[in-house]
VOVEX-176364 format. One record per residue: z, x, y of N, C-alpha, C in turn. Coordinates in steps of 0.02 Angstrom, whole numbers. Example, Ala and Ser with C-alpha at 12.3 -4.5 7.8 and 13.67 -1.06 7.14 Angstrom:
<site n_w="390" n_u="660" n_v="-284" ca_w="390" ca_u="615" ca_v="-225" c_w="390" c_u="660" c_v="-165"/>
<site n_w="354" n_u="642" n_v="-112" ca_w="357" ca_u="684" ca_v="-53" c_w="394" c_u="645" c_v="2"/>
//
This chain:
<site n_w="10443" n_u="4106" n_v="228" ca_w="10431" ca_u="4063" ca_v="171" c_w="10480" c_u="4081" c_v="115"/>
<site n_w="10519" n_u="4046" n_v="108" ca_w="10579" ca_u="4033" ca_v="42" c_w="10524" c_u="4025" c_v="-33"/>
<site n_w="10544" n_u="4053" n_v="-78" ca_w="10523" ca_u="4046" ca_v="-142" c_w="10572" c_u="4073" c_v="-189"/>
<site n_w="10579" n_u="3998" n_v="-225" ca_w="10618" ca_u="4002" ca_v="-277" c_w="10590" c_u="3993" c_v="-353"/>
<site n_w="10613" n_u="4037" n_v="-389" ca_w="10597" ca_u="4063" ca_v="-466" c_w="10645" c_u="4062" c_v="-512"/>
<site n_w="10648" n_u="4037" n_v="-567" ca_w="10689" ca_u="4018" ca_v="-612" c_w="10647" c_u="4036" c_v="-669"/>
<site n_w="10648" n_u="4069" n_v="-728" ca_w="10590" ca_u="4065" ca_v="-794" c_w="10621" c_u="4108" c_v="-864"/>
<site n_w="10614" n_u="4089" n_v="-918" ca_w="10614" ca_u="4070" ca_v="-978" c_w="10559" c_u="4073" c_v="-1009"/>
<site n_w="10559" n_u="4145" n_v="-1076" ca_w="10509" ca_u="4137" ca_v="-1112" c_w="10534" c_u="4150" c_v="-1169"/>
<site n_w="10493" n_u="4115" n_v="-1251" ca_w="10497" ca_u="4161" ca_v="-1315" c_w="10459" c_u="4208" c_v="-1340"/>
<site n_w="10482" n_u="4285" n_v="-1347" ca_w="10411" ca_u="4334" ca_v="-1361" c_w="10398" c_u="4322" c_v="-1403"/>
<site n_w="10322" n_u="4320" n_v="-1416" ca_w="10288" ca_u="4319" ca_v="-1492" c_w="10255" c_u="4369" c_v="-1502"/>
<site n_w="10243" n_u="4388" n_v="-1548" ca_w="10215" ca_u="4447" ca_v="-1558" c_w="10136" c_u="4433" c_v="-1562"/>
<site n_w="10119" n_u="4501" n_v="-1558" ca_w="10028" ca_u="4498" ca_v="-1517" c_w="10019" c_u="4508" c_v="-1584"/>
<site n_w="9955" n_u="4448" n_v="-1582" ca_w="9924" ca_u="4460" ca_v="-1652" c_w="9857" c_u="4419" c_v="-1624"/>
<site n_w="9804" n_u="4466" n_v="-1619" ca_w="9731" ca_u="4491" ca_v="-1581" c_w="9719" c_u="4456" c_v="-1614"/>
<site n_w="9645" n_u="4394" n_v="-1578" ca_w="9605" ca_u="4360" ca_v="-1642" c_w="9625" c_u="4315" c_v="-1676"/>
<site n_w="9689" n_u="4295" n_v="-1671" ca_w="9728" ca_u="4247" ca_v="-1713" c_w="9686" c_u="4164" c_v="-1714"/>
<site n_w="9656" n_u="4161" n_v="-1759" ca_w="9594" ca_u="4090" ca_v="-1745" c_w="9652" c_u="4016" c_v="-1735"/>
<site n_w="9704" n_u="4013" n_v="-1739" ca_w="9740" ca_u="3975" ca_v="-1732" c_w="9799" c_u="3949" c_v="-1668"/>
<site n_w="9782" n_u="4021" n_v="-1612" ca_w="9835" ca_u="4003" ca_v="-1566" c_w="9807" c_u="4032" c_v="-1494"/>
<site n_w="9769" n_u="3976" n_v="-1489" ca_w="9741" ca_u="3964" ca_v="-1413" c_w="9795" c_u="3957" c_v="-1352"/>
<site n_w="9799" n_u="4015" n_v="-1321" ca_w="9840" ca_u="4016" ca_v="-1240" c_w="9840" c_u="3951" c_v="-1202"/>
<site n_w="9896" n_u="3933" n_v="-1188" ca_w="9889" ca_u="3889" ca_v="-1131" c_w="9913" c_u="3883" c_v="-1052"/>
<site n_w="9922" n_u="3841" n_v="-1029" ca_w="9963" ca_u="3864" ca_v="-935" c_w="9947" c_u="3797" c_v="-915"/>
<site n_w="9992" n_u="3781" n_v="-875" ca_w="9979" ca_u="3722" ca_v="-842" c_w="10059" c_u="3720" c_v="-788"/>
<site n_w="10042" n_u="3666" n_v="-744" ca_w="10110" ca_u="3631" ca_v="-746" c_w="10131" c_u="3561" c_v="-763"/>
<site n_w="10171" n_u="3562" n_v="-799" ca_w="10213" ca_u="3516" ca_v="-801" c_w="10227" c_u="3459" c_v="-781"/>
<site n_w="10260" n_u="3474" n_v="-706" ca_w="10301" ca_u="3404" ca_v="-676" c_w="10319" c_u="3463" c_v="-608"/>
<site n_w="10331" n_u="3406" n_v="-534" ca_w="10350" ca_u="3442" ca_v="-485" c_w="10420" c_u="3397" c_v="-471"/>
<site n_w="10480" n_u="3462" n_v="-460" ca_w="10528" ca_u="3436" ca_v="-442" c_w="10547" c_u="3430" c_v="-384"/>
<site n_w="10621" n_u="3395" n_v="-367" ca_w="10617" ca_u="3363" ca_v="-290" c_w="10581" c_u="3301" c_v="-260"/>
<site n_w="10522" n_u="3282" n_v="-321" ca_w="10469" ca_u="3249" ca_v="-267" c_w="10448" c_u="3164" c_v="-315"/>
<site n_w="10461" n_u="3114" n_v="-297" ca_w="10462" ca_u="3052" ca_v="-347" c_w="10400" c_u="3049" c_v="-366"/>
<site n_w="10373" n_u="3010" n_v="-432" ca_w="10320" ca_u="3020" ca_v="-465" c_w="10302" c_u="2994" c_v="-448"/>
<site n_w="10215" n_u="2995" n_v="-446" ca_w="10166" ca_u="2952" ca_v="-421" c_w="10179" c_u="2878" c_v="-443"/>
<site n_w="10177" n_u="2877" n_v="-520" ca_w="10218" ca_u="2797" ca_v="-544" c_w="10254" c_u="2808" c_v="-610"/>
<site n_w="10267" n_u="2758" n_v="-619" ca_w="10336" ca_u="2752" ca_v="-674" c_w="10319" c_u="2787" c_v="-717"/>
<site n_w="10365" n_u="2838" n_v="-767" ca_w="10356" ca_u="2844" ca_v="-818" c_w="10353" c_u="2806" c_v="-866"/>
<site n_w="10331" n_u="2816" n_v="-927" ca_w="10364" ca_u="2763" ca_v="-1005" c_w="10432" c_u="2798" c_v="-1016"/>
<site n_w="10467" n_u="2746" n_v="-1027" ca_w="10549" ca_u="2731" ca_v="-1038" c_w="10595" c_u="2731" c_v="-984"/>
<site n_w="10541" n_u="2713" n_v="-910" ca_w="10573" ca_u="2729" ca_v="-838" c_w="10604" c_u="2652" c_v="-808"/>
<site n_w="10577" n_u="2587" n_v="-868" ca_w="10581" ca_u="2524" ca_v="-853" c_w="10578" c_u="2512" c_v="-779"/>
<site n_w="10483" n_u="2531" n_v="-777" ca_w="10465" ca_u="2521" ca_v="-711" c_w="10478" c_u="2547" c_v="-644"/>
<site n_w="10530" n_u="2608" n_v="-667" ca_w="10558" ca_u="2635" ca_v="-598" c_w="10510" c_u="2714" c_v="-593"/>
<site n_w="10484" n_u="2735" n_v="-534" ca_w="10474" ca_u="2789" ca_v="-512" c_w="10538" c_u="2819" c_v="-523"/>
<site n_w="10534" n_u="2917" n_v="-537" ca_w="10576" ca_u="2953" ca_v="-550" c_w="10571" c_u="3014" c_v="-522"/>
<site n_w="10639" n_u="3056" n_v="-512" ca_w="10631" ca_u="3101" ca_v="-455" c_w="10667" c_u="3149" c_v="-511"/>
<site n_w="10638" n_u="3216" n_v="-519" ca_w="10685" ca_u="3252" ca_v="-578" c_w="10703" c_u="3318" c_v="-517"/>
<site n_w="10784" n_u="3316" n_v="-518" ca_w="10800" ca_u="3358" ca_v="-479" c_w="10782" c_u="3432" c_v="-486"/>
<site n_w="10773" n_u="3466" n_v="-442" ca_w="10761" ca_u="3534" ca_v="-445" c_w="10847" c_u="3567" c_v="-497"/>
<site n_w="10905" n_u="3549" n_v="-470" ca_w="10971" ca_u="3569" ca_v="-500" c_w="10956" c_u="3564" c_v="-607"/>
<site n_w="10932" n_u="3479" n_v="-593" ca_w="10910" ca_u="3455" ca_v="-675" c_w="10861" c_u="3479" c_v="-723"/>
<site n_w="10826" n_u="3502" n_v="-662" ca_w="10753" ca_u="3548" ca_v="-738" c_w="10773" c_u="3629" c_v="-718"/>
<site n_w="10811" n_u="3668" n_v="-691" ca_w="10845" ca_u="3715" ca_v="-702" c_w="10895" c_u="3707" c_v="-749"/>
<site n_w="10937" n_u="3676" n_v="-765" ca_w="10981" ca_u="3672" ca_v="-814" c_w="10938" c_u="3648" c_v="-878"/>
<site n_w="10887" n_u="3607" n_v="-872" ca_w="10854" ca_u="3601" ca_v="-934" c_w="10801" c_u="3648" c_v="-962"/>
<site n_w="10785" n_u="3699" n_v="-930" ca_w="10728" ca_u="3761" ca_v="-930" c_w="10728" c_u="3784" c_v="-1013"/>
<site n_w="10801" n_u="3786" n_v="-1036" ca_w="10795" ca_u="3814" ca_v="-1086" c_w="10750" c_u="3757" c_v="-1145"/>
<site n_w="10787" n_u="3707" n_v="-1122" ca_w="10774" ca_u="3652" ca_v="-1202" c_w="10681" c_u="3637" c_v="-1182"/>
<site n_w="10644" n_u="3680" n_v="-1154" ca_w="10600" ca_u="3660" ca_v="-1156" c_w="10546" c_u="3727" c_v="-1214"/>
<site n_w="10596" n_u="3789" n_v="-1212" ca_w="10569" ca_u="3835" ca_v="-1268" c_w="10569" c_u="3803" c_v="-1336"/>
<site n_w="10506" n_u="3826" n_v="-1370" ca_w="10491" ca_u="3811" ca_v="-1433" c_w="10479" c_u="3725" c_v="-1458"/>
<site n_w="10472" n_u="3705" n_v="-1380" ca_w="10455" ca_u="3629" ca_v="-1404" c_w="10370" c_u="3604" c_v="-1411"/>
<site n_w="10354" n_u="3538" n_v="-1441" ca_w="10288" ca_u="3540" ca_v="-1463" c_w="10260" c_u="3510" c_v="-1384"/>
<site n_w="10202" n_u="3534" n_v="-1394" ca_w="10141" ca_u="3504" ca_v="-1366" c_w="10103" c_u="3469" c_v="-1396"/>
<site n_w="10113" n_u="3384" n_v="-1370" ca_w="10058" ca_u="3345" ca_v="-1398" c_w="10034" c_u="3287" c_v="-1374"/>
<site n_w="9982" n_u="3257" n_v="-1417" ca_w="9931" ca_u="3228" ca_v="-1356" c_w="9909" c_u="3161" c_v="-1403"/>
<site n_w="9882" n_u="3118" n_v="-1384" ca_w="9858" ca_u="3043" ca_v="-1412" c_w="9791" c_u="3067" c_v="-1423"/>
<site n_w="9736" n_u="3033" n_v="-1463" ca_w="9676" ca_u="3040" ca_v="-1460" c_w="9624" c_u="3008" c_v="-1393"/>
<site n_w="9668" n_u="2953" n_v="-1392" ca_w="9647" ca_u="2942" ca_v="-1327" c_w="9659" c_u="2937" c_v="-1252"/>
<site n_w="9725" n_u="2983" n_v="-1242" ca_w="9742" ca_u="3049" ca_v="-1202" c_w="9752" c_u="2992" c_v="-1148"/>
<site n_w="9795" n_u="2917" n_v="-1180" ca_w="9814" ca_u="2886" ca_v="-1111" c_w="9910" c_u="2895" c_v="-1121"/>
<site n_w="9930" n_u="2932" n_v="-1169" ca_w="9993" ca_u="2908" ca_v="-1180" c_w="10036" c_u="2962" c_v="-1213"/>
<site n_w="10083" n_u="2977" n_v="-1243" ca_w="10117" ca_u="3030" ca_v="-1266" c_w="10132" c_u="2997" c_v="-1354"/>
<site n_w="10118" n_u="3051" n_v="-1387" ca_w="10117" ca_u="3052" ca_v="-1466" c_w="10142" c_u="3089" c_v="-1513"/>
<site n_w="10218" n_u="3095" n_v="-1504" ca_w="10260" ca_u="3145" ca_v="-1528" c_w="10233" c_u="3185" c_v="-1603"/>
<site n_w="10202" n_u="3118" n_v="-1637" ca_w="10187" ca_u="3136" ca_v="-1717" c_w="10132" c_u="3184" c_v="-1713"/>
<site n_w="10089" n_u="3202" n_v="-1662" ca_w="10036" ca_u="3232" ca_v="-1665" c_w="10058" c_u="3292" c_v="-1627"/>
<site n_w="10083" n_u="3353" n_v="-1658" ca_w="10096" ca_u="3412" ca_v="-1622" c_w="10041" c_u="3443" c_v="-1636"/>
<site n_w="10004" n_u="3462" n_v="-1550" ca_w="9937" ca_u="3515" ca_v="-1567" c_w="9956" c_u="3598" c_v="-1513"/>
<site n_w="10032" n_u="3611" n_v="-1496" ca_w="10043" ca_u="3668" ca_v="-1491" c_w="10104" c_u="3678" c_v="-1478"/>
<site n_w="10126" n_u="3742" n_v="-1452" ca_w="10201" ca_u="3770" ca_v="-1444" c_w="10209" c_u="3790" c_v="-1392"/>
<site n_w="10285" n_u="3780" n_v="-1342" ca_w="10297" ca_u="3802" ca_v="-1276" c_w="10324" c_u="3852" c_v="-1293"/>
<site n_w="10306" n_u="3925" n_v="-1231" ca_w="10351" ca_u="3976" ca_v="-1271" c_w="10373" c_u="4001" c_v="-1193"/>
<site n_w="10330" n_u="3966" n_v="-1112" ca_w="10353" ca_u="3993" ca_v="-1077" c_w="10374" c_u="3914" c_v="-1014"/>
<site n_w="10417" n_u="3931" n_v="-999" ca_w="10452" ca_u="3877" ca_v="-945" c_w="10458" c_u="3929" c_v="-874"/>
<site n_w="10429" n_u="3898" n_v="-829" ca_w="10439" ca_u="3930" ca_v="-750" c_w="10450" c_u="3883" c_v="-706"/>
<site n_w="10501" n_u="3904" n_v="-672" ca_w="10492" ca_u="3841" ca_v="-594" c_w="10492" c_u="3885" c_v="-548"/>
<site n_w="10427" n_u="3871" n_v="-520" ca_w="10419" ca_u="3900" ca_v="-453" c_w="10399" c_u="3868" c_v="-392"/>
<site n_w="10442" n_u="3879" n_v="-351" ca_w="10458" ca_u="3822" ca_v="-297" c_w="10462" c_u="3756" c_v="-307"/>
<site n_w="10427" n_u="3697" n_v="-308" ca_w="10416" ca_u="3654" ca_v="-356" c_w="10397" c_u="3622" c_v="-405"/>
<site n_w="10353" n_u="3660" n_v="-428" ca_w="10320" ca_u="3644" ca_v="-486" c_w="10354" c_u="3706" c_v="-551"/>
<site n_w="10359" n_u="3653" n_v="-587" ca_w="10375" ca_u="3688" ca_v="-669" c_w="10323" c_u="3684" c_v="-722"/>
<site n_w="10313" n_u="3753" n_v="-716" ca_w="10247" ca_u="3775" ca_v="-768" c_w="10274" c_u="3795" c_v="-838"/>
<site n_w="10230" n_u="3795" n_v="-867" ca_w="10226" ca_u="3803" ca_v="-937" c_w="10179" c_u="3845" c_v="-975"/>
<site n_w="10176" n_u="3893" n_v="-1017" ca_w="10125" ca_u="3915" ca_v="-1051" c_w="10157" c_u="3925" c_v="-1127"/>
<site n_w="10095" n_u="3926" n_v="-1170" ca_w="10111" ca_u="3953" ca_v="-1234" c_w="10045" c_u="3946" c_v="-1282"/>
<site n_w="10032" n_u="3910" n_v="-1344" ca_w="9980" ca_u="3899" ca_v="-1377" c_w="9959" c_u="3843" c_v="-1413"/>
<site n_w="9902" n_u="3842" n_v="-1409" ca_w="9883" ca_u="3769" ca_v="-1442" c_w="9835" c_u="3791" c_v="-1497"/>
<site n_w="9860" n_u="3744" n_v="-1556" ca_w="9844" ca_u="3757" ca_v="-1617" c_w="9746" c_u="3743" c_v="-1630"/>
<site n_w="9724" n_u="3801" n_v="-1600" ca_w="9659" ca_u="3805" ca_v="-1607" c_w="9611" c_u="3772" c_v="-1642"/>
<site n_w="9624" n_u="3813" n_v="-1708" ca_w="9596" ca_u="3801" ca_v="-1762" c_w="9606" c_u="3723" c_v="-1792"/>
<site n_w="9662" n_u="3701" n_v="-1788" ca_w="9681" ca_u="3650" ca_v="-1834" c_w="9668" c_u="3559" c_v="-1775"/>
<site n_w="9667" n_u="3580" n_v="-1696" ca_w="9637" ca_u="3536" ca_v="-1663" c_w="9581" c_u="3562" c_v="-1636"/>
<site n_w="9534" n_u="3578" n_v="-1654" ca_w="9469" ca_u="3591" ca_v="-1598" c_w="9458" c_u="3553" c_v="-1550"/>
<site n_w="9461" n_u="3483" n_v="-1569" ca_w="9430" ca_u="3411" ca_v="-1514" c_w="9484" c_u="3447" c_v="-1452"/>
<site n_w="9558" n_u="3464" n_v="-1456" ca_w="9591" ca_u="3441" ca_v="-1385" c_w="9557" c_u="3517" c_v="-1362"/>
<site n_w="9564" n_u="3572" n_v="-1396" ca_w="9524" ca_u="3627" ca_v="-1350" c_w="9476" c_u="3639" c_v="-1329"/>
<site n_w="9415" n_u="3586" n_v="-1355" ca_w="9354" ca_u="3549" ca_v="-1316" c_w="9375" c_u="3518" c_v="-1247"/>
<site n_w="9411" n_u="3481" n_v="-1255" ca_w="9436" ca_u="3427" ca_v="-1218" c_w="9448" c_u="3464" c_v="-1128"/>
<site n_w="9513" n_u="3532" n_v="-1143" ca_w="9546" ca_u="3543" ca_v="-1118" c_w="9502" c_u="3579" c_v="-1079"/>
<site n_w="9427" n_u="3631" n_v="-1108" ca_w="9387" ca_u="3673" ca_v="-1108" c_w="9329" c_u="3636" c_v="-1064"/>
<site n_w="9327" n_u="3582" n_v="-1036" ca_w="9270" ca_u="3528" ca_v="-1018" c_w="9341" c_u="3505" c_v="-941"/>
<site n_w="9398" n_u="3519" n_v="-942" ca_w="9433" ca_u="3485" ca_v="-901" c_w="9409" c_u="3519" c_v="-822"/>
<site n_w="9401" n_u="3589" n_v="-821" ca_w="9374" ca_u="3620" ca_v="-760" c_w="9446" c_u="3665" c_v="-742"/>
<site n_w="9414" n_u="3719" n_v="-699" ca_w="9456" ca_u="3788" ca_v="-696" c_w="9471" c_u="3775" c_v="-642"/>
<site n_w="9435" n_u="3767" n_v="-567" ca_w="9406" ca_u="3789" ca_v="-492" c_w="9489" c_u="3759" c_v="-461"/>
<site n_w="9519" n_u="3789" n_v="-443" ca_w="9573" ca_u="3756" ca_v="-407" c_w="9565" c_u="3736" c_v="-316"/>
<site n_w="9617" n_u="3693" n_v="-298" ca_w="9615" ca_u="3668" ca_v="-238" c_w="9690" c_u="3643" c_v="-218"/>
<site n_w="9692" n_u="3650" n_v="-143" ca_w="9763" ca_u="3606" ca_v="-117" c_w="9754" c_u="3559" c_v="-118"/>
<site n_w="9807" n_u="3520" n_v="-166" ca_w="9813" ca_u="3447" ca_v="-158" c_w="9905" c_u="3412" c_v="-131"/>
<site n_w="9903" n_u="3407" n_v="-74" ca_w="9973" ca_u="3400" ca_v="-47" c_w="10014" c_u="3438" c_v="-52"/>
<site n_w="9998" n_u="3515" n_v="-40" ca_w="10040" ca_u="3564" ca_v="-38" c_w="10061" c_u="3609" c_v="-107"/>
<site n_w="10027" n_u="3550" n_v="-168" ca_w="10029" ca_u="3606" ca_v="-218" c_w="9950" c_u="3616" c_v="-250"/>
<site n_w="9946" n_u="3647" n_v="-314" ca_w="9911" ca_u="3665" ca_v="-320" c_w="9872" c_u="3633" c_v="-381"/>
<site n_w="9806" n_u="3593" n_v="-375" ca_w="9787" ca_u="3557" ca_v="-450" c_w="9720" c_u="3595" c_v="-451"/>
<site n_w="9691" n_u="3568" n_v="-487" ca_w="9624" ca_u="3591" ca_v="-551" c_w="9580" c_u="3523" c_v="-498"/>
<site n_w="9524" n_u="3554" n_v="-468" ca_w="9463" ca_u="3528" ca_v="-450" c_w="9425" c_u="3489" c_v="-510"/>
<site n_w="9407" n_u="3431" n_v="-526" ca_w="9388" ca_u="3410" ca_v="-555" c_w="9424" c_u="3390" c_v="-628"/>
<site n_w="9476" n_u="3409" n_v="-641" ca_w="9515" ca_u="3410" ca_v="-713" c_w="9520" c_u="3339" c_v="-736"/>
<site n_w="9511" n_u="3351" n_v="-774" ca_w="9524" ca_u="3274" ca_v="-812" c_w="9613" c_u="3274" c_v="-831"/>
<site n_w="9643" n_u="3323" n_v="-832" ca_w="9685" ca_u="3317" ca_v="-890" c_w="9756" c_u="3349" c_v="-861"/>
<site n_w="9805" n_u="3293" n_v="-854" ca_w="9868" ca_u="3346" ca_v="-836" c_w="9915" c_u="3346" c_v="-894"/>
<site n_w="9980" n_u="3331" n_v="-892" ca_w="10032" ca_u="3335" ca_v="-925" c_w="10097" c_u="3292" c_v="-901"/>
<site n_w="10126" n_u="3267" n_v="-942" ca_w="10178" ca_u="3229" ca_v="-938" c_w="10265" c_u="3256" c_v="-996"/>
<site n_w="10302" n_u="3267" n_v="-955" ca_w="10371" ca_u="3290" ca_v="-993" c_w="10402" c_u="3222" c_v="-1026"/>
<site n_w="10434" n_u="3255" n_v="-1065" ca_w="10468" ca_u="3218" ca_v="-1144" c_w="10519" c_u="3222" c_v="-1146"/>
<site n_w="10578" n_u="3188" n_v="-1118" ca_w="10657" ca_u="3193" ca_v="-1114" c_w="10703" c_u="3141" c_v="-1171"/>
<site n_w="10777" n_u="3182" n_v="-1156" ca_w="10791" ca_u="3141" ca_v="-1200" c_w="10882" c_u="3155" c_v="-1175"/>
<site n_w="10933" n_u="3103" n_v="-1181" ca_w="10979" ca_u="3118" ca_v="-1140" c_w="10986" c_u="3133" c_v="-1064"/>
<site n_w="10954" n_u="3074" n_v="-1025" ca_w="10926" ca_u="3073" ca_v="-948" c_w="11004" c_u="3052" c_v="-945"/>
<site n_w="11034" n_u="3064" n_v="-882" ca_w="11068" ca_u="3031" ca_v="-849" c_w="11036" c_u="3034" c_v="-764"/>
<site n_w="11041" n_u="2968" n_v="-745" ca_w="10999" ca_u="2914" ca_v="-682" c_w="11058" c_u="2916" c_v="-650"/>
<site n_w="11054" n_u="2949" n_v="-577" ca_w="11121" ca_u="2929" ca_v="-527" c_w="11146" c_u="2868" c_v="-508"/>
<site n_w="11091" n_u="2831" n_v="-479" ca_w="11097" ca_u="2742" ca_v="-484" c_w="11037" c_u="2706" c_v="-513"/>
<site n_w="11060" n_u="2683" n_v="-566" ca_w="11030" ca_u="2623" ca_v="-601" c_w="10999" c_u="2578" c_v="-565"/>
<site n_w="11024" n_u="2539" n_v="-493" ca_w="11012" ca_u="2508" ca_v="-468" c_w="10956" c_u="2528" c_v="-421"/>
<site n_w="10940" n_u="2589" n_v="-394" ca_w="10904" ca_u="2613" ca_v="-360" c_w="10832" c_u="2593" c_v="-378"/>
<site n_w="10784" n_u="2597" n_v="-311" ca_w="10712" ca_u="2563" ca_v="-332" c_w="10671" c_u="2631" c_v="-370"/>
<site n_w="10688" n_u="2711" n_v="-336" ca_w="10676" ca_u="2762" ca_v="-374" c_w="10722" c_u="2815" c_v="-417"/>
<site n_w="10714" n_u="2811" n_v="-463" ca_w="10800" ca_u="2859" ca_v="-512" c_w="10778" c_u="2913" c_v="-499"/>
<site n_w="10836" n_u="2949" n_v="-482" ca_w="10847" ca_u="3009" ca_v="-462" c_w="10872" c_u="3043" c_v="-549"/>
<site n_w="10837" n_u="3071" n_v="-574" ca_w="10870" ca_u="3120" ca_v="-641" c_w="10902" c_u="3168" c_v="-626"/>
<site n_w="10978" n_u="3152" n_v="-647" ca_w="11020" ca_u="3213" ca_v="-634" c_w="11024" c_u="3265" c_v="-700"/>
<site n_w="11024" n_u="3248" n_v="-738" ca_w="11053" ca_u="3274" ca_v="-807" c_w="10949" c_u="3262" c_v="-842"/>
<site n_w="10956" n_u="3319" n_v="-885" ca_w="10890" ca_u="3294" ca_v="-958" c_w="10889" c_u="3342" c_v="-1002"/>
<site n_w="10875" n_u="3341" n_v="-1054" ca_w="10881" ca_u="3390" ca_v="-1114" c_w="10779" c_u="3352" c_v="-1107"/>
<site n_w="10753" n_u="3406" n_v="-1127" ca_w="10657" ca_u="3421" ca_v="-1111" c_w="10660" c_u="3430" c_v="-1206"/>
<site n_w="10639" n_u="3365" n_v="-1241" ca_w="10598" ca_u="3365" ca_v="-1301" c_w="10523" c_u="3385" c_v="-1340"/>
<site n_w="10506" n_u="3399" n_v="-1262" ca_w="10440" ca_u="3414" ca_v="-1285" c_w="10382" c_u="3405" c_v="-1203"/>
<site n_w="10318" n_u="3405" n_v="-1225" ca_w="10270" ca_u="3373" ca_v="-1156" c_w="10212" c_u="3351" c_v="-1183"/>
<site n_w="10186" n_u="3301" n_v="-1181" ca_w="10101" ca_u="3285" ca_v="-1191" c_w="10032" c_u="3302" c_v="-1136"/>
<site n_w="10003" n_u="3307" n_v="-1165" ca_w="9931" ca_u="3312" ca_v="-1144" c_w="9901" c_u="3249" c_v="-1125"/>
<site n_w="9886" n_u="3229" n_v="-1060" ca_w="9853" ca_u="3159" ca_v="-1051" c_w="9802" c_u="3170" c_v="-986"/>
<site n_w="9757" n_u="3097" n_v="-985" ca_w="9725" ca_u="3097" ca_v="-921" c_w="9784" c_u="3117" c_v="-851"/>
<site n_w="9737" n_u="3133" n_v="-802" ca_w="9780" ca_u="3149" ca_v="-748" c_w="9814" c_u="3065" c_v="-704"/>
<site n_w="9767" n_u="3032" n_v="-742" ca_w="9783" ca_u="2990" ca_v="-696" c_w="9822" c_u="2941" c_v="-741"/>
<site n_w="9840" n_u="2959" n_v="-801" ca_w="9879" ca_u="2928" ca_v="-840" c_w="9966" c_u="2948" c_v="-829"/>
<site n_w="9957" n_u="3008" n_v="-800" ca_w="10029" ca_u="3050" ca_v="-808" c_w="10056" c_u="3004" c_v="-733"/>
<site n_w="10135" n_u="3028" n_v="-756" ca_w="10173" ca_u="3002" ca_v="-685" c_w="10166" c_u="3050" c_v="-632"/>
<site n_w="10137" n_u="3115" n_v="-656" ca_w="10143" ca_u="3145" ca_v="-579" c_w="10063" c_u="3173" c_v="-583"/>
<site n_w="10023" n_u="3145" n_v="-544" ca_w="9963" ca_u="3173" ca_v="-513" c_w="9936" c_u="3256" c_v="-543"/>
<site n_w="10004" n_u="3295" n_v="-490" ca_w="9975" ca_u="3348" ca_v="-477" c_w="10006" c_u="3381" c_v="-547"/>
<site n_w="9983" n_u="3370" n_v="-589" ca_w="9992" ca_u="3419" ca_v="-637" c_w="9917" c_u="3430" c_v="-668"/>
<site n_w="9921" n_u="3494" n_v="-725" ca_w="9863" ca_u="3506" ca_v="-744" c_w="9880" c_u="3564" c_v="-801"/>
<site n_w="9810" n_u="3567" n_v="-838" ca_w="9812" ca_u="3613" ca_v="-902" c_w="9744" c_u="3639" c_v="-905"/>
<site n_w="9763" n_u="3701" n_v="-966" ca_w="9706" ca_u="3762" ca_v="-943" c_w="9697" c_u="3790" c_v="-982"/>
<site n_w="9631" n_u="3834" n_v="-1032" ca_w="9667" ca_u="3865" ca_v="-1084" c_w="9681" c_u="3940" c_v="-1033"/>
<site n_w="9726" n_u="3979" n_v="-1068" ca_w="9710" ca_u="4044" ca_v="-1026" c_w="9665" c_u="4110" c_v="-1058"/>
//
C-alpha cells in the first residue's frame, strides 16, 4: 500500500481555555476523483482537482477563513467563523484543521457538535456516520485543461478559503467536519 503525504501548518501558540478558539479537522475535498456535482462558479461542469494542483496550492490554504451561510446550503465569504492553520493531503483526501471562533459563533459549534463523530467506509474513504455537515473549497485563479470537456480537470488554483455546508450541498460527498 503506497501512501502519499504532503502537509503544511501555522504554529500558534497554546493558550489553554481560550473561550474563543474551538479546534477543528475535517476534510476538505478528495483529489484525483470528479465531484459528486458541479461546483458554484463550475458553470455546470463537474470538477476534478488534480492531486499535482492542490499540492502546489497547500500553501495558499494557511491562514485562510472558514465560513459558512446560516443556512449552510452555500458558501459566505462575509461571514468568517474560523482560521485554517493546518493543510494535509493524504492519499486523497486533503484535510484541514485549525479553529473556529467559539465564542463569537456558538450556533455553527452547536451545529457542527449535533453533526456526529462515529466514522465509516464510504467508497474507500473515510466520512462521519450520520454527519450532517461537510465542506466545500474556495478558489480563485483556476486554470481548466479543456473548457470544452463535460468534466474540468483543475490544473492550476490559488485555495481562498473553505465553507461549512450540508453534506449534501457540497460538490464532494465525502467530506466532513468535527470539532476536535
Amino acid at each position: 500500500m503506497n501512501l502519499d503525504l504532503e502537509s503544511m501548518a501555522i504554529e500558534m501558540p497554546a493558550c489553554a481555555g481560550h473561550p474563543n478558539r474551538r479546534p477543528f479537522r475535517g476534510v476538505l475535498t478528495v483529489v484525483d476523483v470528479a465531484s459528486d456535482k458541479a461546483p458554484a462558479g463550475a458553470r455546470g461542469h463537474r470538477v476534478v482537482l488534480t492531486r499535482a494542483a492542490a499540492e502546489a496550492a497547500l500553501a495558499s490554504l494557511l491562514g485562510m477563513a472558514l465560513d459558512y451561510a446560516p443556512s449552510l446550503d452555500r458558501h459566505d465569504a462575509q461571514r468568517k467563523v474560523g482560521i485554517i492553520t493546518r493543510a494535509e493531503l493524504a492519499d486523497r483526501k486533503l484535510e484541514l484543521g485549525g479553529y473556529v471562533f467559539a465564542r463569537d459563533f456558538p450556533d455553527i459549534v452547536k451545529e457542527i457538535e449535533r453533526s456526529g463523530r462515529a466514522a465509516h467506509p464510504v467508497g474507500g474513504f473515510t466520512a462521519r456516520a450520520g454527519s450532517g455537515l461537510g465542506m466545500s473549497y474556495e478558489i480563485a485563479d483556476a486554470r481548466v485543461a479543456d473548457m470544452r470537456a463535460k468534466i474540468w480537470t483543475l490544473t492550476c488554483v490559488t485555495f481562498t478559503g473553505a465553507a461549512i455546508l450540508r453534506r449534501e450541498k457540497a460538490a464532494y460527498r465525502d467530506t466532513w467536519i468535527e470539532l476536535a
